[in-house]
MOPAC internal coordinates of N, CA, C and O (Angstrom, degrees):
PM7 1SCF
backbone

  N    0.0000 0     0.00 0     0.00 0    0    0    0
  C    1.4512 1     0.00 0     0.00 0    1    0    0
  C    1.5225 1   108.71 1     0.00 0    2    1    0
  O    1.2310 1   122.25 1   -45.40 1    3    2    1
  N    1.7475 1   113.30 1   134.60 1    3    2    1
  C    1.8277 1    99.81 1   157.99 1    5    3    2
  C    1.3246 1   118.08 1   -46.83 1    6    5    3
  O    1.2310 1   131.95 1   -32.02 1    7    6    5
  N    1.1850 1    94.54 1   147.98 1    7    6    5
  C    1.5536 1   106.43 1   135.88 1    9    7    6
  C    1.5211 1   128.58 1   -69.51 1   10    9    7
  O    1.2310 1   117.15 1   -66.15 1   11   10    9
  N    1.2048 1   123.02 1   113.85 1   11   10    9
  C    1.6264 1   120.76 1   170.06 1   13   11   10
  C    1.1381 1   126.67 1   -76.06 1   14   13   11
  O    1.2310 1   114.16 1   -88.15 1   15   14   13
  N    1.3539 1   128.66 1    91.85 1   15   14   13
  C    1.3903 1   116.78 1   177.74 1   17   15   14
  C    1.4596 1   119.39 1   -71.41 1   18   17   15
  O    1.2310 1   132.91 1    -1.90 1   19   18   17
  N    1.5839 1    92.65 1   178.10 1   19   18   17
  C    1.5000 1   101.12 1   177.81 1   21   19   18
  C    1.6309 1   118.98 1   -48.95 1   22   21   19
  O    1.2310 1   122.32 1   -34.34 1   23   22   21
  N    1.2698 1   113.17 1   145.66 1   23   22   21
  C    1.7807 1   124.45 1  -178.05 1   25   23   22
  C    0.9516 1    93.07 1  -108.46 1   26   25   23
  O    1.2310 1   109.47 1   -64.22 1   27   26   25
  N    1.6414 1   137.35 1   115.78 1   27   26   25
  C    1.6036 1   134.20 1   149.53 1   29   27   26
  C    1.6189 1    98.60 1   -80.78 1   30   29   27
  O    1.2310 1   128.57 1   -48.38 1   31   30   29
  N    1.3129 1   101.10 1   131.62 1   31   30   29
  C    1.4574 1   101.06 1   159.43 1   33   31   30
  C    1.5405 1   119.47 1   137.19 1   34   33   31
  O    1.2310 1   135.61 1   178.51 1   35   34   33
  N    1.2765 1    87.40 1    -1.49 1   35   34   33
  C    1.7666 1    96.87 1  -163.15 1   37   35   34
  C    1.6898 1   102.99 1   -92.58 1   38   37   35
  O    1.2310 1   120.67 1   177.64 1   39   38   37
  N    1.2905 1   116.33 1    -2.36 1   39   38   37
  C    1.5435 1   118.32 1  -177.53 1   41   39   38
  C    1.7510 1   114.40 1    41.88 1   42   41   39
  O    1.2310 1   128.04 1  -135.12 1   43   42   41
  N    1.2415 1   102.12 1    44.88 1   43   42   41
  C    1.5551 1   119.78 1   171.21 1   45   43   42
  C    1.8092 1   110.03 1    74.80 1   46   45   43
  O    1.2310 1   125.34 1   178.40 1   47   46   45
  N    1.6506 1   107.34 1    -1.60 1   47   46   45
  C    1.5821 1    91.49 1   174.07 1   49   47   46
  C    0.9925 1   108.68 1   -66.62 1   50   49   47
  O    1.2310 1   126.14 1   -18.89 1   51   50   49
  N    1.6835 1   105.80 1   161.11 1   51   50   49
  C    1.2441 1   140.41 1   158.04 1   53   51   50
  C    1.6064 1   103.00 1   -78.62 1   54   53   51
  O    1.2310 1   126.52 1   -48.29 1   55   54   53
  N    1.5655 1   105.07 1   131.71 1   55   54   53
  C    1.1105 1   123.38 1   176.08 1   57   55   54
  C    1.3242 1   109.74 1  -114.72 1   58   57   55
  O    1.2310 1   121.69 1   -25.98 1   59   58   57
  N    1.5601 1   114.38 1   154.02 1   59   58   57
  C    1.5592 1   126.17 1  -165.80 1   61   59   58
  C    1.8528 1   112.59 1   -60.53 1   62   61   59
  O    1.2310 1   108.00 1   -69.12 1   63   62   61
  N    0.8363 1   140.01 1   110.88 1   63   62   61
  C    1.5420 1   128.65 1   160.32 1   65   63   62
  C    1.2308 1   122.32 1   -27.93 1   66   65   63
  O    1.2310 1   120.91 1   -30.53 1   67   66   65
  N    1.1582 1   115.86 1   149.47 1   67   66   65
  C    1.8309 1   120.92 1  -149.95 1   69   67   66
  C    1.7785 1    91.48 1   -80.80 1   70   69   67
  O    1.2310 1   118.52 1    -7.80 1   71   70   69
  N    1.0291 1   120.43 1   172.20 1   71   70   69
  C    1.5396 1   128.69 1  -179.15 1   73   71   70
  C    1.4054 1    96.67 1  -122.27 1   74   73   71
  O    1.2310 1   115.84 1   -14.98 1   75   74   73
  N    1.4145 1   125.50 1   165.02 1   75   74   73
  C    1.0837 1   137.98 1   162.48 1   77   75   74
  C    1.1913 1   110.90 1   -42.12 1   78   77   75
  O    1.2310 1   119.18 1    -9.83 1   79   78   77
  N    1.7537 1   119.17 1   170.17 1   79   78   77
  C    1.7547 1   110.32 1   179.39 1   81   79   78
  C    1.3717 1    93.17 1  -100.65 1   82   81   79
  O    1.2310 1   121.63 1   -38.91 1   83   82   81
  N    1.2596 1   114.49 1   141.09 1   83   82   81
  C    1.6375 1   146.26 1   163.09 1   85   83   82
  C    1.4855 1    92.18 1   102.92 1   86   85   83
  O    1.2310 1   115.39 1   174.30 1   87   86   85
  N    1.2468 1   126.35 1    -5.70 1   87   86   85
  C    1.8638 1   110.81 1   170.95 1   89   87   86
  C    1.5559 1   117.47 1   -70.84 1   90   89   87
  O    1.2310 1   112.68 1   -25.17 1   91   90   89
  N    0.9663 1   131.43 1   154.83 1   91   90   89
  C    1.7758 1   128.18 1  -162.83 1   93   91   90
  C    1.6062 1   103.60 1   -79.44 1   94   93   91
  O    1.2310 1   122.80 1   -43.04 1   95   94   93
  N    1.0071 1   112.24 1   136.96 1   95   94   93
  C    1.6124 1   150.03 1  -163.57 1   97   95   94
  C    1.0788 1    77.34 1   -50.59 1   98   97   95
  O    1.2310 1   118.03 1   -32.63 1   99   98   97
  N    1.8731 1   121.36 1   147.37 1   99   98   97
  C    1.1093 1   139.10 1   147.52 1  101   99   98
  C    1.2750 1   128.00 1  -118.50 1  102  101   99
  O    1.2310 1   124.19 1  -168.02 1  103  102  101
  N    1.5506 1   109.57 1    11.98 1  103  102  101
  C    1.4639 1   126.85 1  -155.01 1  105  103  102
  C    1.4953 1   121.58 1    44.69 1  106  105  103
  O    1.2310 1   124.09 1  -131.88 1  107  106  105
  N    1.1897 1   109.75 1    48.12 1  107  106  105
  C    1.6911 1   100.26 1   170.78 1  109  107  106
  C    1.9441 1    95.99 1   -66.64 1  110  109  107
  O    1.2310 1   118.96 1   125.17 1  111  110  109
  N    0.9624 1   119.58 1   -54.83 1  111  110  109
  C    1.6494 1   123.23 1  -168.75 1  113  111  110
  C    1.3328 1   111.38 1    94.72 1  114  113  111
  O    1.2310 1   121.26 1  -143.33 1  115  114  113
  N    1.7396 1   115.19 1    36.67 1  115  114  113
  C    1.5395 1   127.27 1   175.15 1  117  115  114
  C    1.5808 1    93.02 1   -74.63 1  118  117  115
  O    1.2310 1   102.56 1   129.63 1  119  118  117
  N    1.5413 1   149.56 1   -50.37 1  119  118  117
  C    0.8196 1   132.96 1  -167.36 1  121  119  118
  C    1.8115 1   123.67 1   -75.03 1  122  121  119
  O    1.2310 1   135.38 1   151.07 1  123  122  121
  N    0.8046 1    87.84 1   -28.93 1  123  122  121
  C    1.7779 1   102.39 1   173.54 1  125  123  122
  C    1.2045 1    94.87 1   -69.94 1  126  125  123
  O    1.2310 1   113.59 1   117.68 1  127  126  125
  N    1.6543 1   129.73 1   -62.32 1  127  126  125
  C    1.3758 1   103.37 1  -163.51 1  129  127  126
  C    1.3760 1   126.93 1  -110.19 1  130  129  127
  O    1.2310 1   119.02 1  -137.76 1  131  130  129
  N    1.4283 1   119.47 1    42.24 1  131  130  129
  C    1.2345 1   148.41 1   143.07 1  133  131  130
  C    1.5102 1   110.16 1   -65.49 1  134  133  131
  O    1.2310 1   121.82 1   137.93 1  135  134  133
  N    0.9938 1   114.12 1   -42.07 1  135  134  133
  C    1.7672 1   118.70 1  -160.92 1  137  135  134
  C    2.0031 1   104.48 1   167.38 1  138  137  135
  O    1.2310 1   134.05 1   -43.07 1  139  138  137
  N    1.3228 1    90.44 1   136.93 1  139  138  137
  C    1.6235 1    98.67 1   174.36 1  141  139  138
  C    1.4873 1   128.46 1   -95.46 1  142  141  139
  O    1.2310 1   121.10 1   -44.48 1  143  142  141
  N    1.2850 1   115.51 1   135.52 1  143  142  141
  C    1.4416 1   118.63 1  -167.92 1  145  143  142
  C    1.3820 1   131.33 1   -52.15 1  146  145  143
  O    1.2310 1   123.28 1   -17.08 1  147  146  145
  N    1.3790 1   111.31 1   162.92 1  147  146  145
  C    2.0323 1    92.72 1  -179.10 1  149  147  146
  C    1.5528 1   112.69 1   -44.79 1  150  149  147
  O    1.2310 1   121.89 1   132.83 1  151  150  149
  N    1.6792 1   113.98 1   -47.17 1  151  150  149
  C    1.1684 1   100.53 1  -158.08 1  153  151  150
  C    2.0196 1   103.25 1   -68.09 1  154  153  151
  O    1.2310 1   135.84 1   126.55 1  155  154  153
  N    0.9799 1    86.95 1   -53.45 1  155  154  153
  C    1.7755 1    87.00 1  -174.05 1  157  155  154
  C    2.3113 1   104.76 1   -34.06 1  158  157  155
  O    1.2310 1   136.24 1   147.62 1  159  158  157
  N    1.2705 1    86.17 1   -32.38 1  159  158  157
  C    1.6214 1    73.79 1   176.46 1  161  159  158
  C    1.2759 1   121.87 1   -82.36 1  162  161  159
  O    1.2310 1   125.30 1   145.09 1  163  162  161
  N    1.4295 1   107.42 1   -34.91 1  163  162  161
  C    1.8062 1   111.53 1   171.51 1  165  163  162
  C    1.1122 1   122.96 1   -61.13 1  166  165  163
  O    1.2310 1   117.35 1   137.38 1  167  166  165
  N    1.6464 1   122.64 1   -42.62 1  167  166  165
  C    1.3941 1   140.48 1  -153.09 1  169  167  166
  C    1.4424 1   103.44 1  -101.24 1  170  169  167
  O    1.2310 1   109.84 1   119.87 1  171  170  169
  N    1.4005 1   136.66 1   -60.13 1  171  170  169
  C    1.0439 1   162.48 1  -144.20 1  173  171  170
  C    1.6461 1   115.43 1  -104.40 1  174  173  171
  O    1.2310 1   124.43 1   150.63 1  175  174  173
  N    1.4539 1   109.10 1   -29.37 1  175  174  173
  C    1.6428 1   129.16 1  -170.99 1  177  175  174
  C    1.2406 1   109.46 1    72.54 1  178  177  175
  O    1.2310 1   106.18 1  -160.39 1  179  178  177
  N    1.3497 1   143.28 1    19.61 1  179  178  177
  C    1.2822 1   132.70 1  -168.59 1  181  179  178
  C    1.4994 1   117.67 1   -63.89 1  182  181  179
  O    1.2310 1   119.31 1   -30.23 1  183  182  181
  N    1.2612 1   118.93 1   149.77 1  183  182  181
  C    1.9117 1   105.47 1  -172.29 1  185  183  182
  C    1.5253 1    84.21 1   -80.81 1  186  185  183
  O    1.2310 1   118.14 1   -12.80 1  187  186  185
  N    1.7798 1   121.14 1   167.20 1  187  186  185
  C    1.1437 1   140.39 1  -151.98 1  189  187  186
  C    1.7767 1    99.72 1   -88.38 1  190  189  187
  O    1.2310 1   117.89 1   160.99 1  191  190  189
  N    1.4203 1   121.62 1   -19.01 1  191  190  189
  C    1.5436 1   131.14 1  -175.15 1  193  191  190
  C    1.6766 1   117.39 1  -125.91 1  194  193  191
  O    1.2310 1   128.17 1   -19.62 1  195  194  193
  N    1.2749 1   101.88 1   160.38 1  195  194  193
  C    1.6926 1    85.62 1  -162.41 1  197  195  194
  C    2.0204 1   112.94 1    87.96 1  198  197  195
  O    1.2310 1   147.12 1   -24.03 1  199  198  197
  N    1.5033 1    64.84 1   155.97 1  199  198  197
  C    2.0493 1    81.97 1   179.47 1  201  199  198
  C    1.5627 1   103.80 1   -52.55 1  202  201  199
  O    1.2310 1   116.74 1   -26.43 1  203  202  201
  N    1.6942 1   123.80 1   153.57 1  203  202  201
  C    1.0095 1   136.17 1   137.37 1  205  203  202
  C    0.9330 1   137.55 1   -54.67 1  206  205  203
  O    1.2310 1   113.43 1   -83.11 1  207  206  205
  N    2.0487 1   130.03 1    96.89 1  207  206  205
  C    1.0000 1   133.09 1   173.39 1  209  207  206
  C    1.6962 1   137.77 1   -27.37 1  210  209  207
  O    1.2310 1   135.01 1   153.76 1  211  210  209
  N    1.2492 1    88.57 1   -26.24 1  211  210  209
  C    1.7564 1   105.93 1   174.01 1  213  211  210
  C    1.6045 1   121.21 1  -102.40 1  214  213  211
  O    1.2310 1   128.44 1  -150.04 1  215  214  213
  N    1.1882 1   101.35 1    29.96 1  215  214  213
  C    1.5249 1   119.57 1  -149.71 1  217  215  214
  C    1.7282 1    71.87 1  -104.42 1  218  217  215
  O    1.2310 1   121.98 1   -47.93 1  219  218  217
  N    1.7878 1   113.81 1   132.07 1  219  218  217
  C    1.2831 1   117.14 1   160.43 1  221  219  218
  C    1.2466 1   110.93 1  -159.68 1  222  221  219
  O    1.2310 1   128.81 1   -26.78 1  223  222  221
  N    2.1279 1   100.64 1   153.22 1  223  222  221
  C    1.1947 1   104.01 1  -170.17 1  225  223  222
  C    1.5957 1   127.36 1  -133.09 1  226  225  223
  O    1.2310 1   133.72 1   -37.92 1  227  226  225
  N    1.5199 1    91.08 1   142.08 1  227  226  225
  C    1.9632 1    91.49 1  -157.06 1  229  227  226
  C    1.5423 1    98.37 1  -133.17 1  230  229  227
  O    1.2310 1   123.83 1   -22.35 1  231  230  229
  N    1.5878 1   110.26 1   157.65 1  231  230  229
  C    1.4013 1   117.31 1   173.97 1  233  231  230
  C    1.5608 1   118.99 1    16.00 1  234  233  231
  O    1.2310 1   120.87 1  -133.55 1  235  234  233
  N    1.5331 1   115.94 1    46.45 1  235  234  233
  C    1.4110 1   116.61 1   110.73 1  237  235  234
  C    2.2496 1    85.48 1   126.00 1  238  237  235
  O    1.2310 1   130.94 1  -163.41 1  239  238  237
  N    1.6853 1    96.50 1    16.59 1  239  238  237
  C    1.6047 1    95.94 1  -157.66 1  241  239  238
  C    1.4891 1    85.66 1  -150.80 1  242  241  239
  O    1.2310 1   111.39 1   -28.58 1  243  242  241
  N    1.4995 1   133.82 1   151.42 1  243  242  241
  C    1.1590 1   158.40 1   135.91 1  245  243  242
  C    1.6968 1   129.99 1   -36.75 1  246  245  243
  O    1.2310 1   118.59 1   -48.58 1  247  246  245
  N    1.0222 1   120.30 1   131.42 1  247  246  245
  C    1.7364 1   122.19 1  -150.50 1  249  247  246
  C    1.6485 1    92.60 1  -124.30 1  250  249  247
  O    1.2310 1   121.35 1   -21.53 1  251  250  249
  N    1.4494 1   115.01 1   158.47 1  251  250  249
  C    0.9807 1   131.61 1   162.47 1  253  251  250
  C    1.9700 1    99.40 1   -92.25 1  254  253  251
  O    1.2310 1   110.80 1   -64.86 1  255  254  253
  N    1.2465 1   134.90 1   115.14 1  255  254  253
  C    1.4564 1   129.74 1   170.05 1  257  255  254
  C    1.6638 1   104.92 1   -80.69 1  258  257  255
  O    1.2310 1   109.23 1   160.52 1  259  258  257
  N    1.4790 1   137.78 1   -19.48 1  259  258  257
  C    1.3763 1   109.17 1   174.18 1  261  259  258
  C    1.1381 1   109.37 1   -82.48 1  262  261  259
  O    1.2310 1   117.66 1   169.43 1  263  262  261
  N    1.7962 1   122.06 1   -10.57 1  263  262  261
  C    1.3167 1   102.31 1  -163.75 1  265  263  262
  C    1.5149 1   109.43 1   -97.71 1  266  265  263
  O    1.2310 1   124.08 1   158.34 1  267  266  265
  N    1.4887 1   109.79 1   -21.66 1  267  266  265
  C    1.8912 1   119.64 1   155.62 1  269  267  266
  C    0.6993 1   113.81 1   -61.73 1  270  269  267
  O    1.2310 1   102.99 1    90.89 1  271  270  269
  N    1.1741 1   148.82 1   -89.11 1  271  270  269
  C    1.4384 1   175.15 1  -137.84 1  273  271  270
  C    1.8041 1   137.91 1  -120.23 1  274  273  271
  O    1.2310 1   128.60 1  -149.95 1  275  274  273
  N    1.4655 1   101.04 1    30.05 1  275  274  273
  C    1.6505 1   133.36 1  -170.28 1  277  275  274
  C    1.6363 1    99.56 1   -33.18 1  278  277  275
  O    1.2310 1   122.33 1   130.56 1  279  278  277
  N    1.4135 1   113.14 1   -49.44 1  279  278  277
  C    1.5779 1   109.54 1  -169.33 1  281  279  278
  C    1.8651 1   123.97 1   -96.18 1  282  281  279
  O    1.2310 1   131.09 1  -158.65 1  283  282  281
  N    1.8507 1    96.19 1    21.35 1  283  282  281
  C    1.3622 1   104.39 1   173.86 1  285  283  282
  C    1.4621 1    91.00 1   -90.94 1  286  285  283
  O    1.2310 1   122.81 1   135.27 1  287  286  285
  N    1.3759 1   112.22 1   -44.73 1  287  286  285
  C    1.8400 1   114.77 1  -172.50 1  289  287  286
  C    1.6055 1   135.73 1   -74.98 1  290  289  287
  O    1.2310 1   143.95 1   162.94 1  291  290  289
  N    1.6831 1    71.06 1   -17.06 1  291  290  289
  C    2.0558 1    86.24 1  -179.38 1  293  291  290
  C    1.1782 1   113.83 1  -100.04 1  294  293  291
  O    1.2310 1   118.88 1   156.02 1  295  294  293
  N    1.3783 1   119.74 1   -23.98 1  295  294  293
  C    1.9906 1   114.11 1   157.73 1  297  295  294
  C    1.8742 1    77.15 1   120.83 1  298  297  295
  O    1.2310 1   117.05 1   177.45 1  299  298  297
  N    0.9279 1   123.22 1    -2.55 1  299  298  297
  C    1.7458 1   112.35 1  -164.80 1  301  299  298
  C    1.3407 1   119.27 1   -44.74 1  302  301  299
  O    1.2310 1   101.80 1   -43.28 1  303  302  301
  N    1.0345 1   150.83 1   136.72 1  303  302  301
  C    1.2492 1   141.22 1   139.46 1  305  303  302
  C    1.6207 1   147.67 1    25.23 1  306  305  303
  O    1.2310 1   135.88 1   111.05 1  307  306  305
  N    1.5261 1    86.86 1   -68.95 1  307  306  305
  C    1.3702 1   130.04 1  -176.38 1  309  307  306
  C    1.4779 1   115.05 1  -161.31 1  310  309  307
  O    1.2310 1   122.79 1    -6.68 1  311  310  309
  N    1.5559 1   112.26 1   173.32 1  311  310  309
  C    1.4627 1   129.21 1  -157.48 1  313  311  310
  C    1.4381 1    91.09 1  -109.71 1  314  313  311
  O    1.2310 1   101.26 1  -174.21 1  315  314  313
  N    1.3376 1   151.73 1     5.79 1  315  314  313
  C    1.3962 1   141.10 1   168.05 1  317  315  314
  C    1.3568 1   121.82 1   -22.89 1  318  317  315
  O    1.2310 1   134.38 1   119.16 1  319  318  317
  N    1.5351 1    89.79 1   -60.84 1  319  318  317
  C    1.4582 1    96.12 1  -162.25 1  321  319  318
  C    1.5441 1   117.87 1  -109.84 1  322  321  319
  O    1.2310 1   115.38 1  -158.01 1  323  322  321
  N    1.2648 1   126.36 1    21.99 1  323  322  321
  C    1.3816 1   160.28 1   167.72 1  325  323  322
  C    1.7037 1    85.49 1   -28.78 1  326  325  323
  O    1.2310 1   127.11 1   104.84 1  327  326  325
  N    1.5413 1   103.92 1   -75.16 1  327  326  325
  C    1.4811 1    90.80 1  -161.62 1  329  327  326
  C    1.7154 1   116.61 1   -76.67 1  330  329  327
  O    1.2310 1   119.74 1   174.68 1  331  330  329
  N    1.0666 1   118.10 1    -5.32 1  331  330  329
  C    1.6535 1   102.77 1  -176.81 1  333  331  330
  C    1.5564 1    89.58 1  -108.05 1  334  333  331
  O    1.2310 1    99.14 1   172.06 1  335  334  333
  N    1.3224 1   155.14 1    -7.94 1  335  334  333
  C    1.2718 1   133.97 1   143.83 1  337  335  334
  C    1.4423 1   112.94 1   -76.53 1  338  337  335
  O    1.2310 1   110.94 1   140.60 1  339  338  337
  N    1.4397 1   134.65 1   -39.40 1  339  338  337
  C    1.5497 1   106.01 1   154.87 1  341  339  338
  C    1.9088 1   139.76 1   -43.65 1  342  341  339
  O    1.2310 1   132.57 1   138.09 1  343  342  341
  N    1.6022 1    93.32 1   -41.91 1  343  342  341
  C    1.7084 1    93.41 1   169.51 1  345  343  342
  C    1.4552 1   119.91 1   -53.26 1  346  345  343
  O    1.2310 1   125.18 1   121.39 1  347  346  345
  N    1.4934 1   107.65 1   -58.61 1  347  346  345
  C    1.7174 1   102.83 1   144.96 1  349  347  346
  C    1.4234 1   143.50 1   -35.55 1  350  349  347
  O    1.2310 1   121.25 1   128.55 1  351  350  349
  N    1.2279 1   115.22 1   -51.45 1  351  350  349
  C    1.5030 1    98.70 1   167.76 1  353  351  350
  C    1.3373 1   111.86 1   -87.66 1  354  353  351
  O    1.2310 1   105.88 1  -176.16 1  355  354  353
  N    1.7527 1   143.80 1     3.84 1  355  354  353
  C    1.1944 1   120.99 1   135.82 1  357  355  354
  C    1.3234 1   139.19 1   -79.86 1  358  357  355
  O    1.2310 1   116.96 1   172.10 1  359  358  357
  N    1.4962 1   123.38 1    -7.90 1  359  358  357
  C    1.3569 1   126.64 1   149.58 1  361  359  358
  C    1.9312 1   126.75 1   -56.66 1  362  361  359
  O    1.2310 1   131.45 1   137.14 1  363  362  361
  N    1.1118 1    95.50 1   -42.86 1  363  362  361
  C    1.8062 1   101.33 1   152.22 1  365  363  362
  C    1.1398 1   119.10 1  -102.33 1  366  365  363
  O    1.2310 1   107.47 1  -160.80 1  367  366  365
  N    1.2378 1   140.97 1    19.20 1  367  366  365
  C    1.4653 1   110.44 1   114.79 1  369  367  366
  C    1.4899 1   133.20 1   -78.90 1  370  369  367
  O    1.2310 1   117.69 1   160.51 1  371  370  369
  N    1.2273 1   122.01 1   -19.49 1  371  370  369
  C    1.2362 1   122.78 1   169.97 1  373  371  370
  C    1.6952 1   106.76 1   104.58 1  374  373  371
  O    1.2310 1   128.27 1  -146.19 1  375  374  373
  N    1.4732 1   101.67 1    33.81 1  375  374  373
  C    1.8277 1   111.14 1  -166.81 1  377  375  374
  C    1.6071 1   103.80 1   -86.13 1  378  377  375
  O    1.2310 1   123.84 1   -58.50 1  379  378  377
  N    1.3540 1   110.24 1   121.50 1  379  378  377
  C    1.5691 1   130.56 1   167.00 1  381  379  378
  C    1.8016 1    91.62 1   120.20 1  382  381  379
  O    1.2310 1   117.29 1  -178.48 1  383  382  381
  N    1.4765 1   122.75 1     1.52 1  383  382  381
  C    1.7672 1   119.07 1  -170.90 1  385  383  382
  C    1.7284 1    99.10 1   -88.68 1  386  385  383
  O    1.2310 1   121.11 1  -171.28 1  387  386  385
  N    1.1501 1   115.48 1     8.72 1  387  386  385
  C    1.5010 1   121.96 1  -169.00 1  389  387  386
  C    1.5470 1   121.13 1    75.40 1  390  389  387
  O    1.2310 1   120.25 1     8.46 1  391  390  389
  N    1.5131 1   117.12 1  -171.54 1  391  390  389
  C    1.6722 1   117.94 1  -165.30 1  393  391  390
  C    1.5947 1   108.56 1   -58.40 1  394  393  391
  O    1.2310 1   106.07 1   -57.36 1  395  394  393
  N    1.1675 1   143.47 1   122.64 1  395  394  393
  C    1.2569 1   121.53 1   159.67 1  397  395  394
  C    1.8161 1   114.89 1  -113.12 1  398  397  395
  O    1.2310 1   136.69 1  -140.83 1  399  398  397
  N    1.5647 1    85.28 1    39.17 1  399  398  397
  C    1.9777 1    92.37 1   170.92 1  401  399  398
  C    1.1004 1   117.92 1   -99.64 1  402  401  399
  O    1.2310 1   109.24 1   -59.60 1  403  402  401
  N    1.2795 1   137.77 1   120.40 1  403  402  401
  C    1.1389 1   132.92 1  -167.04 1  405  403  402
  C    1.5617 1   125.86 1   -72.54 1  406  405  403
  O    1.2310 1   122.47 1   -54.88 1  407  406  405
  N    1.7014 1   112.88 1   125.12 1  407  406  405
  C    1.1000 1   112.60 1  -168.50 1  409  407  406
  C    1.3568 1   130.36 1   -45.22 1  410  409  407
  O    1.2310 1   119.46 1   -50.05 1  411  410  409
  N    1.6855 1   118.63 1   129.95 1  411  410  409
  C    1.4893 1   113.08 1  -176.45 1  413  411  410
  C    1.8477 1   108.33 1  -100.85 1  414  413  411
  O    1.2310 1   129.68 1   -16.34 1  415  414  413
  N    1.3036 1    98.95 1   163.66 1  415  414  413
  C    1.4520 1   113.07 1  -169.97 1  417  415  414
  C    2.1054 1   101.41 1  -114.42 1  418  417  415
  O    1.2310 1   119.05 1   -30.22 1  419  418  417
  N    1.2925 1   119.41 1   149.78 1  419  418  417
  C    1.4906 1   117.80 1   174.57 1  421  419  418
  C    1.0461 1   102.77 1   -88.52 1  422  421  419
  O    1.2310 1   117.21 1   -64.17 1  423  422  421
  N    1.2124 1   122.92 1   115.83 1  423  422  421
  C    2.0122 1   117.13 1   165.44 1  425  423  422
  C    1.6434 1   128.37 1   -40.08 1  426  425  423
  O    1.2310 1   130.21 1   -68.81 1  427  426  425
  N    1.0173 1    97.91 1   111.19 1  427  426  425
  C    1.7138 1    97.48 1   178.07 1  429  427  426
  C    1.6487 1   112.73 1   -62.29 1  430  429  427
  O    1.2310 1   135.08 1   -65.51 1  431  430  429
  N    1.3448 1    88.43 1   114.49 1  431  430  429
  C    1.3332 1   117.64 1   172.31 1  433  431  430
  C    1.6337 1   128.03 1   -66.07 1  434  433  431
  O    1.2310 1   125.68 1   158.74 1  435  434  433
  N    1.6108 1   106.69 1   -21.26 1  435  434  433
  C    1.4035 1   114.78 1  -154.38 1  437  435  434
  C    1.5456 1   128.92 1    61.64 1  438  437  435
  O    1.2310 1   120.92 1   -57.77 1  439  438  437
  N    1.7060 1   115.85 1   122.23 1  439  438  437
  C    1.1446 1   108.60 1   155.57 1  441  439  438
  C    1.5478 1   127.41 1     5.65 1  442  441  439
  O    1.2310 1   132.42 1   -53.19 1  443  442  441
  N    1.4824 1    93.62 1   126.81 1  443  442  441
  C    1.4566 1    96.46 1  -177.49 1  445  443  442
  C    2.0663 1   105.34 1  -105.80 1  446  445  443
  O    1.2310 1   130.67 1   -39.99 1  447  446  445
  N    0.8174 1    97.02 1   140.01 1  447  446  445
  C    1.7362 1   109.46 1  -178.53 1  449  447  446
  C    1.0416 1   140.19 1  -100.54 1  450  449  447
  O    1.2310 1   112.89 1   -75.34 1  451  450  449
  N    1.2459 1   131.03 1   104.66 1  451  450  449
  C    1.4784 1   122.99 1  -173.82 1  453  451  450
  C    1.5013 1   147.35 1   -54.29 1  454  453  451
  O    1.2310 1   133.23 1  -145.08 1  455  454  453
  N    2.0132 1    92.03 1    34.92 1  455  454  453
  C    1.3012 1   114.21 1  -153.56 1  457  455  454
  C    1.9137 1   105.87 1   -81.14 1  458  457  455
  O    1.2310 1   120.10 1   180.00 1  459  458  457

């Protein structure tokens, strides 16, 4: 399993609990911030471990930022084309196909004792 690091950004929300993998996205943002996708590393420079730099969070759920907001992450110019390079980078990612993060387990700790 990753490690999840710390998320700056969430302004103390509570975010949704992860769903099973292939159940439909609820935006917890367990997969983003486990580790960031090819494109976020090609496009974006993100290092390969750690949260996704383009990782953002609104009304109470976790965002994809290349697929909103393509020309905050790509250095662009301008916001023109925000939405037809976002439809693109959510068609390869595979956004609305449900979770494809793989389910995590809590480490057994062992019984706790009233020692």
């Amino acid at each position: 399993m990753a490690t999840i690091h710390l998320i700056d950004g969430t302004s103390g929300q509570l975010l949704p609990v992860k769903r099973p993998k292939a159940a439909s996205c609820n935006g917890c943002g367990y997969c983003c911030a486990a580790e960031p996708c090819a494109l976020a590393v090609e496009y974006v420079g993100a290092s390969k471990e750690g949260p996704c730099p383009a990782l953002e969070f609104e009304d109470g759920r976790a965002w994809c930022g290349l697929v909103r907001h393509a020309s905050r992450y790509m250095d662009l110019p301008n916001d023109w084309a925000d939405r037809i390079i976002g439809e693109m980078f959510a068609a390869a990612l595979g956004a609305g196909r449900g979770c494809d993060a793989d389910d995590y387990t809590l480490p057994d700790i062992g019984e706790a004792s009233d020692a």
